[in-house]
C-alpha positions in Angstrom: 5.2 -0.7 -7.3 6.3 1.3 -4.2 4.9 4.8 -5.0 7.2 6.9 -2.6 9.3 8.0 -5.5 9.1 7.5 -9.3 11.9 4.6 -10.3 13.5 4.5 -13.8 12.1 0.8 -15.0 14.3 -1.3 -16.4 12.0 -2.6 -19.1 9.1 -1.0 -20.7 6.3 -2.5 -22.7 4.9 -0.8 -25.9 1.6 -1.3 -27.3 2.1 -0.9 -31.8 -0.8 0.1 -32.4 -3.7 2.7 -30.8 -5.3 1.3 -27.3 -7.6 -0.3 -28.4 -6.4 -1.9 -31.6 -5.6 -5.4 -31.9 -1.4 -4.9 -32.0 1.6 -6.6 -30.5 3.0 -5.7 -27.6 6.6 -5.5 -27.3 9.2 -5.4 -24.3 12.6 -3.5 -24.2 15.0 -1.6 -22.2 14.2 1.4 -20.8 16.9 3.3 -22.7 16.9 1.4 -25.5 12.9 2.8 -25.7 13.8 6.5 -25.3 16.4 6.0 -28.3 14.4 4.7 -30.3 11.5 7.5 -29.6 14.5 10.1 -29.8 15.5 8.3 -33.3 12.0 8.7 -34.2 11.0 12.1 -33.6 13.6 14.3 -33.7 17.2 14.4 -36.2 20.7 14.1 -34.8 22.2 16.9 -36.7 19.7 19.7 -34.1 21.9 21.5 -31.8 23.1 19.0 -28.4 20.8 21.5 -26.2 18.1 21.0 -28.3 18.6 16.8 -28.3 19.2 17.3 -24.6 15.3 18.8 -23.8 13.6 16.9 -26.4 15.0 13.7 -24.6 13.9 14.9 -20.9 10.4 15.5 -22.3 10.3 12.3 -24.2 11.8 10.5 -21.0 9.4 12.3 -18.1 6.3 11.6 -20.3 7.4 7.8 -20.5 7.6 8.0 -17.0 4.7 9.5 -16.4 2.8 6.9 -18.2 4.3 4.0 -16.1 4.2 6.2 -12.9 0.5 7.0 -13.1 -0.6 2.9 -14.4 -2.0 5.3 -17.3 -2.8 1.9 -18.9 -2.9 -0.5 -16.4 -5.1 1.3 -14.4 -7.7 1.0 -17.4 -7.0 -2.9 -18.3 -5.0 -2.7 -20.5 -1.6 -5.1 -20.6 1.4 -2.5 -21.7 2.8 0.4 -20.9 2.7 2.7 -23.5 1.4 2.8 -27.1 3.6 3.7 -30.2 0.6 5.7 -31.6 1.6 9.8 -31.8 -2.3 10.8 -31.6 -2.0 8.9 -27.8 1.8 8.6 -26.7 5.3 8.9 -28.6 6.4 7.5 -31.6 8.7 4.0 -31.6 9.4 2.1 -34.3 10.1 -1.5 -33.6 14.1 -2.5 -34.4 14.4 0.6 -36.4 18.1 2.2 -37.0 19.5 4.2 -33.3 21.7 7.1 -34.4 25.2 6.9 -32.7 25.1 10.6 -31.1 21.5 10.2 -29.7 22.5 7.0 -28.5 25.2 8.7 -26.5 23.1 11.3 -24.8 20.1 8.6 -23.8 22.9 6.7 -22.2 24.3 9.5 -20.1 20.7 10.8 -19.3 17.7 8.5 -19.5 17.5 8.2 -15.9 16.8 12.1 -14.9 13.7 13.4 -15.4 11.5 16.4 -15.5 8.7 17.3 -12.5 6.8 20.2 -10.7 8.7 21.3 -7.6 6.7 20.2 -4.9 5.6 17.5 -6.6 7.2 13.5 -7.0 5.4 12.4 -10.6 7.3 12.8 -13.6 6.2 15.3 -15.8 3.4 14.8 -18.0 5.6 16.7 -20.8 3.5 17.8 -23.8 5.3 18.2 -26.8 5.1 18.5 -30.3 6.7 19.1 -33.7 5.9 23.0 -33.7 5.3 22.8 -37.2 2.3 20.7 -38.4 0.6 20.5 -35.1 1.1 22.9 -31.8 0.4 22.4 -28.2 0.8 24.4 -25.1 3.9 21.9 -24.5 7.2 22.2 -26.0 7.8 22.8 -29.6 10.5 20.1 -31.0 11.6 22.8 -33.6 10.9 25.6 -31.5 13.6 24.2 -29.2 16.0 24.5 -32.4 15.6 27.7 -32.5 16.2 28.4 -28.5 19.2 26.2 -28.9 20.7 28.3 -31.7 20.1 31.4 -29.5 22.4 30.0 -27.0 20.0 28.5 -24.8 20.8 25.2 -22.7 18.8 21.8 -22.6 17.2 23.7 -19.1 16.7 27.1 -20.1 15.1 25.4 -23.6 12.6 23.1 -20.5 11.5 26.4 -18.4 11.0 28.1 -22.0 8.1 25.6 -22.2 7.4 24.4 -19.1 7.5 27.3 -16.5 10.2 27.8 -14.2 8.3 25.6 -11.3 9.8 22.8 -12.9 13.1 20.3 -11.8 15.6 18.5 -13.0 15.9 14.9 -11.2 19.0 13.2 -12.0 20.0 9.4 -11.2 16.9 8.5 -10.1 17.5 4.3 -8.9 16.7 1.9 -11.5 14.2 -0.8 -10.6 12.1 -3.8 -11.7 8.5 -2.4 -11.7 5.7 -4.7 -10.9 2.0 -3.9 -10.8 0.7 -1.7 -7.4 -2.1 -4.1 -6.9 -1.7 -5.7 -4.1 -1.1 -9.5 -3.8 -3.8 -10.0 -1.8 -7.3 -8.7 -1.1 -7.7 -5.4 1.3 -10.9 -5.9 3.4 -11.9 -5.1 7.2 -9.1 -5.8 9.7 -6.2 -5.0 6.9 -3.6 -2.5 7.4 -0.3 -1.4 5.9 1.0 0.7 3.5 -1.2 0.0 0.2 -4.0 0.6 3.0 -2.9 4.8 3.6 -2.6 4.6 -0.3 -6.2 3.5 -0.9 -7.8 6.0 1.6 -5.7 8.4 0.6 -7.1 8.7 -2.9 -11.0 8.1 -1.8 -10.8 11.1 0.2 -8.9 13.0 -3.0 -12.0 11.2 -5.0 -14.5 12.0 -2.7 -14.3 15.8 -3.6 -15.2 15.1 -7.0 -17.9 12.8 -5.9 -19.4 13.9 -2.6 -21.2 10.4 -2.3 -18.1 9.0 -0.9 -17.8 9.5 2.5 -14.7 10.8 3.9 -12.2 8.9 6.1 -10.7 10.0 8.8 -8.2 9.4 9.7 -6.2 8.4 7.4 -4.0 5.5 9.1 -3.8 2.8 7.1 -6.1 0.7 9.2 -9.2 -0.6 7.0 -11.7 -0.1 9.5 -15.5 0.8 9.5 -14.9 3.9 7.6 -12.6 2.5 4.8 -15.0 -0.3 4.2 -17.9 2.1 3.5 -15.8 4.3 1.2 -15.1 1.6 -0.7 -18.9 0.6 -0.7 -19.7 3.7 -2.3 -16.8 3.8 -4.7 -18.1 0.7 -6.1 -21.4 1.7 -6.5 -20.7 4.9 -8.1 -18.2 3.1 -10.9 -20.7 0.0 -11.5 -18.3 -2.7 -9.7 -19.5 -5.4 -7.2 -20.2 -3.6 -4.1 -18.5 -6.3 -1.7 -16.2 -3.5 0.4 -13.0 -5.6 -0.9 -10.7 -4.3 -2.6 -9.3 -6.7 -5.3 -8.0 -5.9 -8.7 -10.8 -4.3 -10.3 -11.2 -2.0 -7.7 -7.5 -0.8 -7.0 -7.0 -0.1 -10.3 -10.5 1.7 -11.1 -9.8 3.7 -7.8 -6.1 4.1 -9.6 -7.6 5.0 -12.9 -10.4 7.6 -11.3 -7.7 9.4 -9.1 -5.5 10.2 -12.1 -8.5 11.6 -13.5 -9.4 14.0 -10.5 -5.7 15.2 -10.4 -5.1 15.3 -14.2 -1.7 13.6 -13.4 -1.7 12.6 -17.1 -2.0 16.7 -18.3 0.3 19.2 -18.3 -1.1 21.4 -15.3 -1.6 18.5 -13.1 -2.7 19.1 -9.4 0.5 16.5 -8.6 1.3 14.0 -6.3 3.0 15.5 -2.8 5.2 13.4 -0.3 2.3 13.3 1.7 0.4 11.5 -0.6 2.7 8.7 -1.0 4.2 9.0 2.8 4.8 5.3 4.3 3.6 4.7 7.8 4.6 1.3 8.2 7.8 -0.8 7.7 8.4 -1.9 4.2 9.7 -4.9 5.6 10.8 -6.8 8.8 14.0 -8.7 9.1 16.4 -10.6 11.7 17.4 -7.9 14.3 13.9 -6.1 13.6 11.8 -5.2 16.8 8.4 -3.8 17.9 4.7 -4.3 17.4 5.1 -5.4 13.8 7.0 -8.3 14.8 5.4 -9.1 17.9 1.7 -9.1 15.1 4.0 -11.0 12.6 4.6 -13.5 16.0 1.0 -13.3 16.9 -0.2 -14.5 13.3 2.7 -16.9 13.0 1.5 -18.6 16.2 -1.9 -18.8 15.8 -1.1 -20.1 12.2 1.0 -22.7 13.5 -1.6 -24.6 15.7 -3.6 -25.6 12.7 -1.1 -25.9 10.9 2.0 -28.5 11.8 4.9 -27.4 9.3 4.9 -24.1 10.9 7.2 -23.7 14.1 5.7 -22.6 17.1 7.1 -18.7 18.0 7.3 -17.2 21.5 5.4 -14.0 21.3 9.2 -11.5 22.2 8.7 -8.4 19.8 12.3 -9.5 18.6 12.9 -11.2 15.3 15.4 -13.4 15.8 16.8 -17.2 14.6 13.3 -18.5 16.3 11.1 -15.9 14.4 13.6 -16.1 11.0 13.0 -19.6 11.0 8.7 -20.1 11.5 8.9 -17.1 8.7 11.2 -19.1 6.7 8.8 -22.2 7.2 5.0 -20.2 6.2 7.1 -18.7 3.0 7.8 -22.3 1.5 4.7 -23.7 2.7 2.5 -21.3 1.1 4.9 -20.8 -2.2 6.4 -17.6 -1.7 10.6 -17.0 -2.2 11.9 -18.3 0.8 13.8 -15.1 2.3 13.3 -15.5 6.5 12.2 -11.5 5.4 8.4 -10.4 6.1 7.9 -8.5 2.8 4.5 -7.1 1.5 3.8 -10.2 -0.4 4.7 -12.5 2.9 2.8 -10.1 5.4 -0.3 -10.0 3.0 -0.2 -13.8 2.3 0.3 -14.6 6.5 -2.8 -12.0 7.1 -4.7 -14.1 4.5 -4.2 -16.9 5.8 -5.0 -15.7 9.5 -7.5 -14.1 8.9 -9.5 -17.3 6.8 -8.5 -20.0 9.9 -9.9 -17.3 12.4 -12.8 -16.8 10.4 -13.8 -20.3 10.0 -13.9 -21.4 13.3 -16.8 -22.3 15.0 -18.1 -21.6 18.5 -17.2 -25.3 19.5 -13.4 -24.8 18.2 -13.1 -21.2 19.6 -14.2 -22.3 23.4 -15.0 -20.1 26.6 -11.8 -18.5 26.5 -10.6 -15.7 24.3 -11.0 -15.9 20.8 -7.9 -15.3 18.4 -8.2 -11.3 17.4 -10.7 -11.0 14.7 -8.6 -10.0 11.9 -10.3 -6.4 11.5 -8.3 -3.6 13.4 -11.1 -1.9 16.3 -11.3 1.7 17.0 -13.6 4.4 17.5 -17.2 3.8 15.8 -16.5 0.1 15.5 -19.4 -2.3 16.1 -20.4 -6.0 16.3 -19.7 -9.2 18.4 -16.0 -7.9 18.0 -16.6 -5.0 20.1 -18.6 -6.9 22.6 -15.6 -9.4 23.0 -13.2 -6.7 23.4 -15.3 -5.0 26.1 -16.0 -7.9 28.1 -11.9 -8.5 28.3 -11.4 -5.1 29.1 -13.5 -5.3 31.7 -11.9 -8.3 32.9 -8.9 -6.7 32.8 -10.3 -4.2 35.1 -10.7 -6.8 37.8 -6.9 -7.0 38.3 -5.3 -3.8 37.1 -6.8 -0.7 38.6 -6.1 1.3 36.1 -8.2 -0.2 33.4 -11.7 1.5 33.9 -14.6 -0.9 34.0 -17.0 0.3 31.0 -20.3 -0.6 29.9 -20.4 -3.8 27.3 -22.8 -2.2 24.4 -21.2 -3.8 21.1 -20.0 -0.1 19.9 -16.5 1.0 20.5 -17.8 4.7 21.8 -15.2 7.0 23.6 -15.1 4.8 26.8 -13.8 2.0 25.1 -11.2 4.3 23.6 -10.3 5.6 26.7 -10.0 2.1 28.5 -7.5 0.9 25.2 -5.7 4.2 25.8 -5.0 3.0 29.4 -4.5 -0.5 28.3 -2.0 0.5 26.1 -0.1 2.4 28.6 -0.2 0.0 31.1 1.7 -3.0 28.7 3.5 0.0 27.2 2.3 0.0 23.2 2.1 2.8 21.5 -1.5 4.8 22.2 -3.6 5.0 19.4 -6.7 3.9 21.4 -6.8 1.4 18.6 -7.0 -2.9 19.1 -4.8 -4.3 16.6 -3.6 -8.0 17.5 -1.1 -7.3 20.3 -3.7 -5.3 22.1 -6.3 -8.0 21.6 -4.0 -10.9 23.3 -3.0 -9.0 25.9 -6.0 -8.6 27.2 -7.4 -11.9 25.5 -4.8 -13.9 27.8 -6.1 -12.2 30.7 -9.5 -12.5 30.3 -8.7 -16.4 29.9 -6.8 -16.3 33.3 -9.6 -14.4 34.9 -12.1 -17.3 33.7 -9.8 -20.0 34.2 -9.8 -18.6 38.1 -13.5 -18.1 38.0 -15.2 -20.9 36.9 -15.4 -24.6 37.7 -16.7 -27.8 36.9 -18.9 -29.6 39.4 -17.5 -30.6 42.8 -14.7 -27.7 42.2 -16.0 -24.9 44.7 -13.6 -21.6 45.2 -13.4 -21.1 48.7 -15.6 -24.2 49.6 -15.4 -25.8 53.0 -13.6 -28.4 53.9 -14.3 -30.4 57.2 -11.7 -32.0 59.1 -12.3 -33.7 62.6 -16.5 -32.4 61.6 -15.3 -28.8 61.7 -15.5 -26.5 59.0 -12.3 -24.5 57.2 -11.5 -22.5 54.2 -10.0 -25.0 51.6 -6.5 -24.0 50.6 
């Protein structure tokens, strides 16, 4: 699911029965669900304004439920339940009344929300009559409608008058936000920002989280202690992965700390859902994503013969289309020449467990590949101490690249040397080593000890006699 901006699904699956009940689950259109809620609850001969804002309540609280993963964040395998105590009321192949059927067509996909906020509505309603609510009243709004009120006026009647209509919102498949692959150190992207961003909202309920900062969508140190803690506190395996237990826990606990499934809801801001990083990279693409997506593609390929060799450019082009082409067939993914989520996760995965498997013997005296975890500031281990040494090396040959001391902790010297680095080869200066950073100065640090060292009866600058006297060798 891409949670920028709520999408009207094009299917929806209903549970017919409460939760937890042993029911059938059932999958239909999107409209064809909101008739047959409409059919259910309300009667076709109420006043058209009245019809009108019963349907964009019935719709946004749908939505809501499939926005939030209100069930799938807790297990569960549907959408929505047909039981009136939980959700709305739907009654399997039941009868569609022609005039309702009219209106659903013209406006299931708008929807009701908070301005300022991007989640549908969590739209409370109820009949007005045998049960009240602080929502709207379905035979209340009969009454506003016979006054003269419109479907709108009937809305902020209820609602407030904070709330907006939006209208032709895109319709989409909707697939599960998990991610296709596990998040762990050295992962970044988009679902990355979306997991810190909802620790640090969940860390204010439960101070025990630790907060991370910033938030950049770079699972680093920080991240991998949130998560820690997060587990802990919500009796999962404390691994500091993030698979599908997790996410959706983390899903399910964040909904809980906003209310995003009640009526005053703190709600979900741009910010919140704000993408930092390309959704996807494509023929004509350039930049540090495709020059990592080269990076990962080459390294790939030496184990790994069906994969073409790439030339590391920073421009996707028939070369880069093609190796992309080649990893997306060869580890069963659609075959696009496109680096999606799904193909950037699974090429990380992959990465990441060659580099993580080699041994010293296989890795050399050269630079190592980069370690699949992204280094910045408060970073530690052998990582560190590799990425100090080649910085240092670096520093032999470009005199702008500070020689530091090697200590195994990515302190504010380090940061300062990347942030010169990074200038220097002109990336953009974050003071964080992602995989472009690290073979940069990688390759250097293998031509510095290619220069340096020598097997025996190689001497740099030894002498060399000729008629028994002595010169510098050449």
């Amino acid at each position: 699911m891409d949670f920028i901006l709520p999408v009207i699904p094009e299917t929806i699956t209903v549970h017919l029965g409460a939760p937890n009940t042993n029911a059938r689950n059932v999958t239909v259109t999107f409209p064809d669900y909101i008739k047959n809620v409409a059919s259910s609850e309300i009667y076709p001969t109420w006043p058209e304004s009245a019809i009108r804002a019963n349907i964009y309540a019935q719709i946004s609280f749908a939505l809501n439920r499939i926005y939030t993963e209100y069930y799938r964040s807790a297990g569960y395998d549907f959408d929505i339940t047909n039981n009136t105590a939980f959700d709305q009321a739907f009654v399997y192949e039941r009868e569609i009344f022609e005039n309702i059927s009219r209106i659903v067509d013209e406006i299931f996909n708008s929807y009701i929300r908070r301005e300022g906020a991007i989640e549908p509505l969590y739209a409370l309603y109820c009949n007005g009559t045998t049960t009240t609510c602080n929502g709207l009243s379905q035979w209340g709004s009969v009454s506003l409608a016979n006054e003269g009120n419109g479907a709108f006026d009937i809305l902020q009647n209820y609602y407030g008058d904070t709330i907006e209509l939006v209208t032709n919102a895109p319709i989409e498949g909707i697939r599960p936000s998990v991610p296709g692959g596990f998040l762990r150190l050295g992962s970044i992207g988009n679902e990355v920002r979306f997991l810190q961003v909802r620790l640090n909202r969940i860390s204010a309920n439960y101070p025990a989280i630790p907060k991370i900062q910033p938030v950049d969508g770079i699972f680093g140190p920080e991240t991998e202690d949130a998560v820690r803690a997060f587990q802990r506190i919500f009796n999962l395996d404390v691994d500091g992965v993030v698979g599908p237990a997790t996410w959706y826990k983390v899903q399910f606990i964040f909904n809980a700390v906003k209310r995003l499934n009640e009526l005053e809801s703190e709600g979900i801001t741009l910010d919140d859902v704000s993408n930092q990083f390309p959704r996807t990279l494509e023929p004509g693409s350039s930049g540090i994503g495709v020059t990592t997506v080269q990076y990962y593609l080459r390294v790939i390929a030496t184990f790994n013969p069906l994969i073409p060799d790439v030339e590391l450019t920073g421009y996707y082009g028939d070369e880069t289309t093609e190796a992309v082409s080649a990893f997306q067939s060869v580890y069963g993914i659609p075959v696009t020449g496109i680096v999606d989520e799904e193909t950037w996760d699974s090429m990380f995965d992959v990465y990441y467990g060659l580099v993580s498997s080699l041994t010293e013997n296989e890795v050399g005296v050269v630079g190592i590949p980069f370690p699949g975890r992204y280094l910045r500031l408060g970073s530690a281990g052998d990582d560190v101490t590799a990425l100090q040494t080649y910085i240092n090396a670096a520093s032999q040959l470009y005199g702008q690249i500070p020689e530091i001391p090697v200590t195994g902790v990515f302190d504010e010297n380090t940061r300062d040397a990347m942030y010169a680095v990074q200038a220097l080869f002109d990336l953009p200066i974050s003071g964080v080593v992602g995989p472009v950073a690290w073979n940069i100065l990688s390759e250097i640090y293998s031509d510095v000890i290619s220069g340096e060292t020598y097997d025996e009866g190689q001497y740099p600058g030894s002498a060399a006699f000729e008629n028994g006297t002595e010169s510098e060798a050449i």
